[in-house]
C-alpha angles and dihedrals in degrees: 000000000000120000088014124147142243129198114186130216149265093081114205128208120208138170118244131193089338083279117087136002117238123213106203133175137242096276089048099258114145113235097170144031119193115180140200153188127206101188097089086211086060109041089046080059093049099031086236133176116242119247089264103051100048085045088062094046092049093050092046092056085048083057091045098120088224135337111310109244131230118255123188113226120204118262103196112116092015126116094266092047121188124093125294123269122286124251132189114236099267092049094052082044091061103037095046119112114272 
């Protein structure tokens, strides 16, 4: 796919600000933010993860063997009812199942 983007492994997690935890790649470049809030007060406010659980997600992103891709799901029979949305050739390409 043309312009499209690599970001190469290892992916790294590390805590930032006491407040989230960032995945980055290889060349440094953030792909995720998972925050969190340790004052239970707070984070019930927020709806917040603990420490702990945004730790795990963000180390199982890190662990991810290469960038999940989008797949469309069929909208027929569900609440919102209708088709799904339309995509020129190169797009459905792209977002098929590998």
């Amino acid at each position: 796919m043309p312009g499209s983007r690599h970001f190469l492994p290892p992916w790294s997690v590390a805590e930032y600000n006491d407040a989230c935890f960032i995945v980055r790649d290889h060349n440094d470049q953030a792909l995720a933010y998972v925050y969190f809030e340790d004052e239970p007060g707070r984070r019930a406010a927020a709806n917040l993860l603990t420490k702990d659980e945004a730790r795990r997600i963000a180390a199982n992103i890190a662990k991810l063997p290469e960038p999940a891709t989008p797949r469309l799901l069929p909208t027929s029979g569900h609440s919102c009812g209708g088709k799904g949305p339309e995509l020129d050739e190169e797009t459905a390409r792209a977002w098929s199942a590998p």
